[in-house]
C-alpha positions as CSV (number, residue, x, y, z in Angstrom):
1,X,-13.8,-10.9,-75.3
2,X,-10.9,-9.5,-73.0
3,X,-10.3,-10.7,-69.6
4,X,-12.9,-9.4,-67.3
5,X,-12.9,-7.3,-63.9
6,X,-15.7,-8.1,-61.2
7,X,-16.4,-4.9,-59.0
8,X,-18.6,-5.5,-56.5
9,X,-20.2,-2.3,-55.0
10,X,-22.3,-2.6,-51.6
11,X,-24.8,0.3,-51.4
12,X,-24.7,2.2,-47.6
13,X,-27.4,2.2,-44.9
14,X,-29.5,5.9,-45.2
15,X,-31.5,6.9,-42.5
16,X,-34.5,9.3,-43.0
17,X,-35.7,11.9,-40.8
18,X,-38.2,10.2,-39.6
19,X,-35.8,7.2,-38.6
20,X,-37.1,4.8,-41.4
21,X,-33.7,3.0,-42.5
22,X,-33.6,1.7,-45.9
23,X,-31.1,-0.8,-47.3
24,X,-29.5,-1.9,-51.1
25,X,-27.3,-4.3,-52.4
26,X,-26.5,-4.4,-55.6
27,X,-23.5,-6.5,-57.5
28,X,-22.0,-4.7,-60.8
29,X,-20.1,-6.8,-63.3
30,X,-18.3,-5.1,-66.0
31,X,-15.8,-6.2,-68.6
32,X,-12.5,-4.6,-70.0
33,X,-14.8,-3.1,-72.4
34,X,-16.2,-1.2,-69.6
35,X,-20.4,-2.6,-70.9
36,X,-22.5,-4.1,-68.4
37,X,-22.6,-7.8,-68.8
38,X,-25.5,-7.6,-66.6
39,X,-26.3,-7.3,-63.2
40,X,-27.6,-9.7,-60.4
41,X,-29.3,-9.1,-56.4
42,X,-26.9,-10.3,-53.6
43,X,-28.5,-12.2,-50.8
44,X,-28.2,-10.5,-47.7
45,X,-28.4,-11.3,-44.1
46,X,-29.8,-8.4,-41.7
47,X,-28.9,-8.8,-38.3
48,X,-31.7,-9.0,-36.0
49,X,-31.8,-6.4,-33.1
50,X,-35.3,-7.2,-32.3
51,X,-35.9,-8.1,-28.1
52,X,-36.1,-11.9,-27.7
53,X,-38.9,-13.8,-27.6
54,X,-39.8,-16.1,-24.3
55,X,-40.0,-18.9,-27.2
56,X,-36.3,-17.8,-28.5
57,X,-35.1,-17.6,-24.9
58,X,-36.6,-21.0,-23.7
59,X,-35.6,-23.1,-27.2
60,X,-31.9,-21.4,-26.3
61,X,-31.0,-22.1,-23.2
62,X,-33.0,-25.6,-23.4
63,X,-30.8,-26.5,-26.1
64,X,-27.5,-25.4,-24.4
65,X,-29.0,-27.8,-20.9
66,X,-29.4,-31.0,-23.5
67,X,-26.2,-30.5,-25.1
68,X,-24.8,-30.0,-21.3
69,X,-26.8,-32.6,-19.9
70,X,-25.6,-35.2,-23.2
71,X,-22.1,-34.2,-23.2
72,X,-21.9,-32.7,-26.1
73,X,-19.4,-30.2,-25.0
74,X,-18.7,-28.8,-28.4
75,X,-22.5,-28.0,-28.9
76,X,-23.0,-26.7,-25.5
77,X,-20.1,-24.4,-26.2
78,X,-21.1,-23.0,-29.3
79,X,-25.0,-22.3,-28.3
80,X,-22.9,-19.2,-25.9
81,X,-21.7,-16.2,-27.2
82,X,-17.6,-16.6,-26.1
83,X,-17.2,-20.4,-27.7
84,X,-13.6,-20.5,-27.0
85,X,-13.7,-19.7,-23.1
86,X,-17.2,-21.3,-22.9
87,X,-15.4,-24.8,-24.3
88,X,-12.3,-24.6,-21.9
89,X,-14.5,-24.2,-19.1
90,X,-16.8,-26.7,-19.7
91,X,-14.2,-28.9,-20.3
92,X,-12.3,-28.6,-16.9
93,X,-15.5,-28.4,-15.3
94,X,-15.8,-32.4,-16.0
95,X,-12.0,-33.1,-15.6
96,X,-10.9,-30.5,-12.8
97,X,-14.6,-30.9,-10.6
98,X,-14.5,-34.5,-12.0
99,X,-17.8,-34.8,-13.0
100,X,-18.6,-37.5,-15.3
101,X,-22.6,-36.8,-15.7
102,X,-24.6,-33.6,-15.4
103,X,-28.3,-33.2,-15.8
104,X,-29.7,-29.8,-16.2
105,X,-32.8,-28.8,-16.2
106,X,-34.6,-25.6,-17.1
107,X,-37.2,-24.4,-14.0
108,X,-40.2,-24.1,-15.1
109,X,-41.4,-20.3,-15.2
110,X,-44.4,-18.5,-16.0
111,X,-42.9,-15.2,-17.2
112,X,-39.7,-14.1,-18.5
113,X,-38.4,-11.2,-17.3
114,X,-36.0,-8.5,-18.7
115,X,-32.7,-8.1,-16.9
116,X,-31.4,-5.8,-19.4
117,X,-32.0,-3.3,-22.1
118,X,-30.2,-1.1,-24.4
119,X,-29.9,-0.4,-27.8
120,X,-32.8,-2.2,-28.9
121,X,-31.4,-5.8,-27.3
122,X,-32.7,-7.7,-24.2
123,X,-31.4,-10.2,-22.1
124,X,-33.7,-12.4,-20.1
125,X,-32.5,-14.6,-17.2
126,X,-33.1,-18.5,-17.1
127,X,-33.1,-20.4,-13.9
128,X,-32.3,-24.0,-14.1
129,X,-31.0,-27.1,-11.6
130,X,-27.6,-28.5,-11.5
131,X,-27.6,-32.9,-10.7
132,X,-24.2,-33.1,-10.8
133,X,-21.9,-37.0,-10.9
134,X,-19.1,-36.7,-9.1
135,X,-16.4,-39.6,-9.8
136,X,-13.5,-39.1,-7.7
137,X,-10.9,-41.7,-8.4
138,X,-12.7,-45.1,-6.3
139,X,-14.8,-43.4,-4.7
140,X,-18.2,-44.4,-5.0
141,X,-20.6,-41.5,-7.1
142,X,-21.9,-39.0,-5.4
143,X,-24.5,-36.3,-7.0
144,X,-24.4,-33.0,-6.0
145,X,-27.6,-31.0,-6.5
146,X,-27.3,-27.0,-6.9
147,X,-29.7,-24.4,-8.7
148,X,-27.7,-22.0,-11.3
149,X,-28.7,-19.2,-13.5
150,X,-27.9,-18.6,-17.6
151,X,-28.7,-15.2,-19.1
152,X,-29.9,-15.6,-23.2
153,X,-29.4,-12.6,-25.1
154,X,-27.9,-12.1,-28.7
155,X,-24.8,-12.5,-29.9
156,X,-22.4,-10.1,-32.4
157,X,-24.3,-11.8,-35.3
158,X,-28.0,-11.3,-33.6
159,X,-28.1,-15.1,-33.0
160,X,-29.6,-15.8,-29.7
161,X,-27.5,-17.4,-27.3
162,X,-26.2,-18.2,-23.8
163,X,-24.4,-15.3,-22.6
164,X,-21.1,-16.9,-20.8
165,X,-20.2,-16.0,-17.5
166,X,-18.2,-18.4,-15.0
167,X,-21.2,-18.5,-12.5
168,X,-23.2,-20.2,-15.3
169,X,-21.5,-23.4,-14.2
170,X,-22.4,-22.7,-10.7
171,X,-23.2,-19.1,-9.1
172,X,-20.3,-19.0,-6.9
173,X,-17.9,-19.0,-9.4
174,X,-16.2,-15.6,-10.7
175,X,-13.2,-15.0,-13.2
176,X,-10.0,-16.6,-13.1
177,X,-11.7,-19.1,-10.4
178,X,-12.4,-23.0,-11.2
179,X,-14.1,-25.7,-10.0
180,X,-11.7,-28.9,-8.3
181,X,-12.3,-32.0,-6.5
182,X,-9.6,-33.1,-4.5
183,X,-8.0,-33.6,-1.1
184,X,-9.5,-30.0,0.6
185,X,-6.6,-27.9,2.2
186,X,-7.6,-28.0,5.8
187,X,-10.3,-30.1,7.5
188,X,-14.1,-28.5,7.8
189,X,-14.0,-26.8,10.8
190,X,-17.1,-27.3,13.7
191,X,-17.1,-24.1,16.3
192,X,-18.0,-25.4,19.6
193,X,-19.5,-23.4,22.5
194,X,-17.5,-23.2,25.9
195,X,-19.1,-26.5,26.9
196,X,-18.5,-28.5,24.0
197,X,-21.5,-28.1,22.1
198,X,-21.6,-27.6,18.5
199,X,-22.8,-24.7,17.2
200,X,-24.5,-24.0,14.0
201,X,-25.7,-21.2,11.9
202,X,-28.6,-23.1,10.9
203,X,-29.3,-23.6,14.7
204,X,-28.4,-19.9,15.8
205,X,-29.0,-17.6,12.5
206,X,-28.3,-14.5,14.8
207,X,-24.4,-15.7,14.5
208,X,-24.2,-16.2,10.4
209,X,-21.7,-13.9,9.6
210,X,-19.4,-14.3,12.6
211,X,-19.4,-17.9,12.2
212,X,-18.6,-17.7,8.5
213,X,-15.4,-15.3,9.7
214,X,-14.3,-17.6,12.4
215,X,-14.2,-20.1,9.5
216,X,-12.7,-18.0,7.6
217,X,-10.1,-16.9,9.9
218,X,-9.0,-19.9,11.6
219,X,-9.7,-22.3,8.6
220,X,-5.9,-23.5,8.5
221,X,-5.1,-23.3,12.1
222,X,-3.6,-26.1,13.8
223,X,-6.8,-27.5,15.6
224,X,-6.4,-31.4,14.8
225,X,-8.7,-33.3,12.2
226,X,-7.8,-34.4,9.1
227,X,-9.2,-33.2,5.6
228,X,-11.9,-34.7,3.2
229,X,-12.2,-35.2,-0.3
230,X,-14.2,-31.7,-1.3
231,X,-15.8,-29.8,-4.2
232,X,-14.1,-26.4,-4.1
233,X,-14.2,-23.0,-5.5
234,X,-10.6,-22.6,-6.4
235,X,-8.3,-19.4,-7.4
236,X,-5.8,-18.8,-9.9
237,X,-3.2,-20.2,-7.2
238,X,-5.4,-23.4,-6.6
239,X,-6.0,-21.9,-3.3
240,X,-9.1,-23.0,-2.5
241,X,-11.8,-19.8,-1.9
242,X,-15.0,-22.1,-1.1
243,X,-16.0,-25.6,0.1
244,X,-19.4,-26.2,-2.2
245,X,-20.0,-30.0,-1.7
246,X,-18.6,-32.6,1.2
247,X,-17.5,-36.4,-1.5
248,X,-15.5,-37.7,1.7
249,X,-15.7,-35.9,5.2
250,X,-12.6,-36.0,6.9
251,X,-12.6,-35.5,10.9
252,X,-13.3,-32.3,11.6
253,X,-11.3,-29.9,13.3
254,X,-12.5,-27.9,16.3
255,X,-12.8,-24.4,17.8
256,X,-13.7,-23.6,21.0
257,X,-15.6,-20.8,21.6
258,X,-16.1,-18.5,24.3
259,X,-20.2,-18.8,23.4
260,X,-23.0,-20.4,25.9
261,X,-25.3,-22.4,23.6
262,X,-28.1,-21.8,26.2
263,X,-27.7,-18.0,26.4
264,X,-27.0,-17.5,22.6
265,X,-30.6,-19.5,22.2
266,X,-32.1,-16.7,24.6
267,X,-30.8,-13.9,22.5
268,X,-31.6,-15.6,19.2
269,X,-34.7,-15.3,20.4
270,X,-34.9,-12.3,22.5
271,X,-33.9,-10.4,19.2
272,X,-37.0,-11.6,17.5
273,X,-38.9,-9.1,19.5
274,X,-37.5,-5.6,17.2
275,X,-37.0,-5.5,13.3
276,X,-33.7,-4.6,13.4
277,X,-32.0,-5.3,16.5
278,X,-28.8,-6.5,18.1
279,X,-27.5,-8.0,21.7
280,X,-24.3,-9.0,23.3
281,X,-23.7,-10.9,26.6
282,X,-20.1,-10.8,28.7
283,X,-18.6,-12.7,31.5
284,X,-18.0,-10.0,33.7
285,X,-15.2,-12.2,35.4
286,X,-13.1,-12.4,32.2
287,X,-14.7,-10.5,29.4
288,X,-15.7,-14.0,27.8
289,X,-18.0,-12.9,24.9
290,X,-21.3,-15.5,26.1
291,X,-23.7,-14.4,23.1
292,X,-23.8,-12.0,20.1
293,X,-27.1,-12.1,18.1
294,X,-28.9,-10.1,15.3
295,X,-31.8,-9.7,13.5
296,X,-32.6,-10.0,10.8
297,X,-30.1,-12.5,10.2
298,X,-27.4,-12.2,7.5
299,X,-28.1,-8.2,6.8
300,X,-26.1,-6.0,9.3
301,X,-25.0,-7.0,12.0
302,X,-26.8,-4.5,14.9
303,X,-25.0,-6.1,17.5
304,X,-21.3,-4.5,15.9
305,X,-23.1,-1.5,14.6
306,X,-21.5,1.8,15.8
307,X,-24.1,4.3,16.7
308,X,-24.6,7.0,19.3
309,X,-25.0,5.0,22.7
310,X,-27.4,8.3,23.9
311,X,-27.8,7.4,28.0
312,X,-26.2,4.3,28.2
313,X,-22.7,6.3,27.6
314,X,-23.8,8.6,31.1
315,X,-22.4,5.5,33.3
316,X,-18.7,6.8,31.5
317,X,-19.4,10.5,32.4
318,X,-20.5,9.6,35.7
319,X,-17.3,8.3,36.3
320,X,-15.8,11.2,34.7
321,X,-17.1,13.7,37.0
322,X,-17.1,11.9,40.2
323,X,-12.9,11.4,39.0
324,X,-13.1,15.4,38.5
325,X,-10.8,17.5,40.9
326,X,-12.4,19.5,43.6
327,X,-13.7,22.9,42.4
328,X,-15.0,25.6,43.7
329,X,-18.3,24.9,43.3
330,X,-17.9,21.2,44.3
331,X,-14.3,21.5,46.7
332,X,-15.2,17.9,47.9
333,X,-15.5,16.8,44.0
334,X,-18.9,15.2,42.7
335,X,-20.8,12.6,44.4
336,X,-23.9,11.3,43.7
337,X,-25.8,13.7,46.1
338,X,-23.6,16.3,45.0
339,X,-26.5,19.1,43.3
340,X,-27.5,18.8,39.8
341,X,-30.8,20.6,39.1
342,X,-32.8,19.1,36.3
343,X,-34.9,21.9,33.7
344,X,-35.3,21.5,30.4
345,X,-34.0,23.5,28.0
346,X,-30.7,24.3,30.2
347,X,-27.7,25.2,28.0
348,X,-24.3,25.8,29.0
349,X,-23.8,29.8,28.0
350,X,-23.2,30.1,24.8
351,X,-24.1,26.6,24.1
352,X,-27.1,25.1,22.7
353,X,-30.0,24.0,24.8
354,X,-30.8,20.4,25.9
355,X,-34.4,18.8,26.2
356,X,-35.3,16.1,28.9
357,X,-37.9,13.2,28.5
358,X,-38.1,13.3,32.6
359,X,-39.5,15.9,34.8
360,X,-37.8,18.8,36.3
361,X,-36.1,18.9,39.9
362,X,-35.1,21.7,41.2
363,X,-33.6,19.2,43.9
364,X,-32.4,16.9,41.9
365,X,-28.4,15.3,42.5
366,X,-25.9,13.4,40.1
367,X,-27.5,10.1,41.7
368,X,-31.2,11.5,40.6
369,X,-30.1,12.8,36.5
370,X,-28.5,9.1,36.2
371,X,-31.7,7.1,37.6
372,X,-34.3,9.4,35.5
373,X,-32.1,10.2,32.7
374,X,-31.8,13.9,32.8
375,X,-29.6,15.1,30.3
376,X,-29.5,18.7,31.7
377,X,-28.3,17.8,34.9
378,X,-25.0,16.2,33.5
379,X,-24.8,19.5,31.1
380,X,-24.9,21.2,34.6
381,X,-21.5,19.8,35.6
382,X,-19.8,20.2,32.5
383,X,-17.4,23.0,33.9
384,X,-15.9,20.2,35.5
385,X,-14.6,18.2,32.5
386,X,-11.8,19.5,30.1
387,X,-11.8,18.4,26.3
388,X,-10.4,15.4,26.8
389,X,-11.9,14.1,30.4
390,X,-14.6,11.6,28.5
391,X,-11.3,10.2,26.5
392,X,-8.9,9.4,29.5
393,X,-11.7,8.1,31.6
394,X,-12.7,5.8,28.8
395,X,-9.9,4.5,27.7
396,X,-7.8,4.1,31.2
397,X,-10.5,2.4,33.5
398,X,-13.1,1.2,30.7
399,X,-10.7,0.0,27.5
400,X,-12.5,2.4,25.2
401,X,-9.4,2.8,23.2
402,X,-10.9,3.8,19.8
403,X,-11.4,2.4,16.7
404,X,-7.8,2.9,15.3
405,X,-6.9,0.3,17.9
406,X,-9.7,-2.5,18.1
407,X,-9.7,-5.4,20.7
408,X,-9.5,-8.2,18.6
409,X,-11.6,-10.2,20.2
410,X,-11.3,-12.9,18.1
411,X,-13.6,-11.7,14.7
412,X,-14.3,-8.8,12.6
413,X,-15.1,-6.1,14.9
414,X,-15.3,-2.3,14.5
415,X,-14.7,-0.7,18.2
416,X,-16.8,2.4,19.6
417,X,-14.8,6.1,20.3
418,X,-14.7,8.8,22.0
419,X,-13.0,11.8,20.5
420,X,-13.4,14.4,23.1
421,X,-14.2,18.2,22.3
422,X,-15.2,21.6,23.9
423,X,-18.3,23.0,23.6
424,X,-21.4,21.5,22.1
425,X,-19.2,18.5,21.1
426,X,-18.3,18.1,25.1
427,X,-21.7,18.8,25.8
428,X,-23.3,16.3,23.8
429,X,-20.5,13.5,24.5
430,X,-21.6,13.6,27.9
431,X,-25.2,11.9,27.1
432,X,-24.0,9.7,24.6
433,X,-24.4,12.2,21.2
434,X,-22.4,13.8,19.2
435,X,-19.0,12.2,18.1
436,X,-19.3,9.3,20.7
437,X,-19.7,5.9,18.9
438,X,-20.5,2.4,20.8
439,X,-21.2,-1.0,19.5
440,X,-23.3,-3.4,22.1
441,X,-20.0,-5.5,22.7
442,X,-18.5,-1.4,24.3
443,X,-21.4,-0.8,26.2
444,X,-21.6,-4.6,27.5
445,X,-18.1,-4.2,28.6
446,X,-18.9,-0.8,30.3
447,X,-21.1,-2.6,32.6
448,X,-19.1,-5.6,32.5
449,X,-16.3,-3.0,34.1
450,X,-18.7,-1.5,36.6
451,X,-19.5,-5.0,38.0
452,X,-16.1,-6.4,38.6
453,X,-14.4,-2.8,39.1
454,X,-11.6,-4.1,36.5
455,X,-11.9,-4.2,32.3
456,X,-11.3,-7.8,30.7
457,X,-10.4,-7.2,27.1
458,X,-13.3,-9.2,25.3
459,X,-12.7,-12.9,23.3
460,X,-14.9,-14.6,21.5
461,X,-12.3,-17.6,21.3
462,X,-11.3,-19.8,24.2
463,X,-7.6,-19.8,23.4
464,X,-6.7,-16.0,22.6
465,X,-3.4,-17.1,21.3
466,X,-5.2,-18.1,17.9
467,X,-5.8,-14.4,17.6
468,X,-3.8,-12.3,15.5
469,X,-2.8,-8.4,16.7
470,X,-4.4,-9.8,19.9
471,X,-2.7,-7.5,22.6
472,X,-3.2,-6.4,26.2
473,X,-4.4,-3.0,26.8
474,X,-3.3,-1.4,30.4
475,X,-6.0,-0.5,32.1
476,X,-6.4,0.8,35.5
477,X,-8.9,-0.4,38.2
478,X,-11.8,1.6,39.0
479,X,-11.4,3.2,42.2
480,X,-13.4,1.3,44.5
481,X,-15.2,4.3,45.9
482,X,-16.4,5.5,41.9
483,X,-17.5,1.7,41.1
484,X,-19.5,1.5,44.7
485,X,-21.0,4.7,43.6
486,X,-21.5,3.3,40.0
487,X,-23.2,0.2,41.3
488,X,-25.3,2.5,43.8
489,X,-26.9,4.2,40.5
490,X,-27.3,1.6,38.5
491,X,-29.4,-0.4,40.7
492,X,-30.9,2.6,41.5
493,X,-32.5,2.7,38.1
494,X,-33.3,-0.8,38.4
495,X,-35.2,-0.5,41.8
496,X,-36.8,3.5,40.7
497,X,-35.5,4.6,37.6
498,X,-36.2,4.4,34.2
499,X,-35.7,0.7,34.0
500,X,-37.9,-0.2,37.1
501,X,-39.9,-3.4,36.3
502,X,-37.2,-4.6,33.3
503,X,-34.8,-6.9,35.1
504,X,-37.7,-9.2,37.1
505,X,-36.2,-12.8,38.2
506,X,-32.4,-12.1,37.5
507,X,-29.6,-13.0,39.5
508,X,-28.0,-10.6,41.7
509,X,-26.6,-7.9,42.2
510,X,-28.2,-6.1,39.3
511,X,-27.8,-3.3,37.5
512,X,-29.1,-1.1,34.4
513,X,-28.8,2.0,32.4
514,X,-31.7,2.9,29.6
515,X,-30.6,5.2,26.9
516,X,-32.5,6.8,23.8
517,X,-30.0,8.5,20.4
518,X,-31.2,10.5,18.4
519,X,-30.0,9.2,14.6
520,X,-30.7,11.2,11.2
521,X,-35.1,11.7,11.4
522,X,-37.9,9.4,13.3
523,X,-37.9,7.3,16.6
524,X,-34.4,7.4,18.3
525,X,-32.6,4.2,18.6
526,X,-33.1,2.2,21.9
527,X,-30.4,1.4,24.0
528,X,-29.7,-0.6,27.1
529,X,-26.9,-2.2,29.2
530,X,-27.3,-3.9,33.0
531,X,-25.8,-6.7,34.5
532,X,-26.8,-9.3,36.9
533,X,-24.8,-12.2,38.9
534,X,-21.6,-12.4,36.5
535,X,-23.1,-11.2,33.3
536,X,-23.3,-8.1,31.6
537,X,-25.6,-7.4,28.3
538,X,-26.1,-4.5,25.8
539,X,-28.6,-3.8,23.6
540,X,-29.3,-1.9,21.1
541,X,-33.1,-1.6,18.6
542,X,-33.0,0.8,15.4
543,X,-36.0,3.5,15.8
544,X,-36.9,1.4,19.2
545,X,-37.7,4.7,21.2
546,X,-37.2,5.2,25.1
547,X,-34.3,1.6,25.5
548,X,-36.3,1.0,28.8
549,X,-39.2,-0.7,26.1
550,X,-37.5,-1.9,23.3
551,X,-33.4,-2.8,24.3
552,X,-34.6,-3.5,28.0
553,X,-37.0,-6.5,27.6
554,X,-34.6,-7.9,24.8
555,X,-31.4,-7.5,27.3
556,X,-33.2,-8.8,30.1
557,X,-34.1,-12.2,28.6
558,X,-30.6,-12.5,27.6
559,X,-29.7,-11.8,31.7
560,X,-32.3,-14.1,32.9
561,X,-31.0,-17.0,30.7
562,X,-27.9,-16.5,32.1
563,X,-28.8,-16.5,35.8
């Protein structure tokens, strides 16, 4: 017989109509001859596109825990769908981290669910706990507890298996990022209030995300202490990103704070009373930030939220217009008992009309539209401002400089700003709307300003060379005729104005100014700023209504705290 040829032909995949698939293999063998010689079925494999099964997803990722949990690195590696990066991973996970012994552990679950779907493939999600043996040269063990999260799907060959991801060792971890135990780069840091007292987010959740910045921030500044021996998230650099577990504390290193542990408590607190609220508290004397609190806790933070100020912002144009040259209609310039009549639905002409939530006055004064709020007696006096009044006024006497140039106070703050306009933009800047953005740290200061007659640029750190970009902004004293003036009012709307009955059993002198801003549809935000003794407090509560019931009370336990 002449030498033979072997030709093997593979039959392709047809799809009907109606989307039924139907598949054949067959193997040819023909001599030189070109007869048959017979013919013979291949085996084939399909691959298996079918969604997972809680029993395929559990026998999965419980093997992939053993093999983990024995050591069997090799296994472990090759129950995941990338088996390469998956083994160099788990490999400097034990040297790098240097952990000798791991045992993980599936949690128990009653249902699976689907994190994914496409194509005819799910993923489902298994939660499991991390005991973790760190042996760090001759230091004694340590075991480091964590919970984690593997994701089971199929792999290119419809295998199910782990899919990797870095955060399967531990969820903090992302690409290009590893695990290392070692000598930490600077000493853990404890943030202490202006007495001494350390402070803790555990202890006061309404400061989570500033003290994670001031960590953040000041981590490697020269504040003594020496470092431990840490479990760190590190970068490609070694740098290390996160501190995850404490084998040897060091001496910690300290930062003083501006804070008062006792006042922060009282706003901690005080917040409790809105859903989403926030609060701020300054030492009128030096712009010392005393307490900054939000709720909820670790979402935003209200307390740096820029929104419309509404009222609150009508201490600024107060100042504006009694600042105002003489005019003809006012040749002594505005007072407070200069005339201001108060009717609803006023509008400059050609301008838009304003609504009050206080009665008209005929008789009404400036003094009168600040303690009951009237918007349309302000609009009244806008012929007195220019385009750019609100701006000077805010910026030279209150150190409203605008959010291209913040305070640096010491953390991640977005400052409040005035742009300024004609019209309906002037209009509405004058009660706190339009354009005009505050955070409860501006408006704080605003009162702060009115009760020492002189803006302190706001810290939140004891030492303010620490700061970076820190810089002074000139500012010019308020004359002391405006801030007697000022003070007159705001008392005024403490004693018969809309925030009568809020400030009971604060220090004095006192002060308030209620505010209501109007924000997309539904309630208005609540606003409200007073001081008393040497402290001045904003507050601000999302869809609160009229500030005089939801800000006021929360402000006022802050003031009384602090008294």
């Amino acid at each position: 017989m002449a030498r033979g040829v072997k030709t093997g032909i593979i039959g392709a995949v047809f799809t009907g109509m109606l989307g039924v698939a139907v598949y054949g293999a067959y193997n040819i063998y023909t001599g030189l001859d070109g007869e048959s010689s017979g013919t013979k079925p291949a085996a084939t494999t399909l691959r298996d596109d079918s969604p997972l099964s809680a029993k395929d997803v559990s026998r999965t990722a419980g093997d992939f825990l053993a093999a983990w949990s024995a050591g069997d690195l090799t296994k472990a590696a090759g129950l995941t769908d990338s088996v390469q990066t998956a083994t160099a991973a788990l490999n400097a996970y034990k040297t790098e981290a240097s952990i000798g012994k791991v045992t993980a552990t599936p949690i128990p679950s009653d249902t699976a669910t689907d994190s994914t779907a496409a194509a005819g493939t799910s993923t489902m999600s298994v939660p499991f706990t991390v005991k973790a043996t760190i042996s760090y040269q001759n230091l004694p063990p340590k075991v480091w507890t964590y919970t984690s999260t593997l994701t089971v799907g199929r792999n290119t060959v419809g295998d199910a298996s782990v899919k990797w991801a870095p955060n399967v060792l531990e969820p903090d971890l992302k690409d290009g990022q590893s695990l290392v135990t070692g000598l930490a780069t600077a000493p853990q840091l404890d943030l202490v209030d202006r007495h001494g007292k350390t402070m803790t987010a555990d202890r006061y959740p309404g400061l989570t995300d500033v003290f994670a910045d001031l960590r953040k921030r000041y981590a490697n500044a020269k504040l003594g202490g020496s470092p431990g021996i840490e479990t760190y998230v590190a970068d490609e650099s070694g740098t290390a990103v996160k501190t995850l577990y404490v084998v040897k504390p060091g001496k910690n290193a300290r930062l003083k704070t501006t804070l008062d542990a006792g006042i922060q408590a009282a706003a901690e607190k005080a917040v409790q009373k809105a859903t989403d609220a926030g609060v701020t508290a300054i030492d009128s004397d030096n712009g010392d930030i005393l307490a900054m609190a939000t709720n909820p806790p670790g979402g935003e933070n209200y307390a740096m939220s820029l929104k419309a100020p509404g009222s609150t912002f009508k201490i600024v144009t107060a100042a504006a217009l009694m600042l105002a040259p003489p005019s003809k209609a006012y040749p002594n310039g505005i007072k407070p008992d200069s005339p201001a009549r108060c009717v609803d639905g006023y509008n400059v002409v050609g301008g838009r009309p304003y609504h009050n939530v206080t009665r008209d006055n005929l008789k009404a004064d400036l003094a009168w539209d600040f303690e009951q709020s009237c918007n349309t007696g302000f609009i009244r006096l806008s012929p007195n401002l220019d385009s750019t009044s609100l701006t000077k006024v805010g910026r030279t006497y209150f150190g409203l400089v605008g959010k291209d140039e913040p305070w640096f106070v010491g953390t991640g703050t977005t400052d409040g700003s005035i742009p300024g306009g004609v019209g309906d933009e002037l209009t509405s800047e004058m009660i706190g709307q339009g354009q005009v953005l505050m955070n409860t740290l501006n408006m704080a200061s605003v009162s702060a300003t009115v009760l020492n007659g002189k803006f302190h640029q706001p810290s939140i750190l004891d030492d303010t060379s620490l700061i970076a970009n820190r810089q002074d902004f000139p500012t010019q004293k308020l004359p002391s005729s405006i801030r007697k003036n000022l003070m007159s009012m705001m008392k005024g709307t403490v004693t018969s104005g809309t925030a009568r009955g809020v400030l009971t059993g604060v220090a004095s002198p006192y002060g308030a100014k209620t505010g209501s801003a109007e924000e997309n549809e539904g309630l208005a935000n609540g606003w409200f700023t007073a001081y008393a003794g040497h402290v001045a407090a904003a507050g601000m509560v999302v869809s609160g209504g009229h500030g005089n019931a939801s800000a006021g009370p929360i402000v006022a336990d802050v003031l009384r705290a602090a008294s």
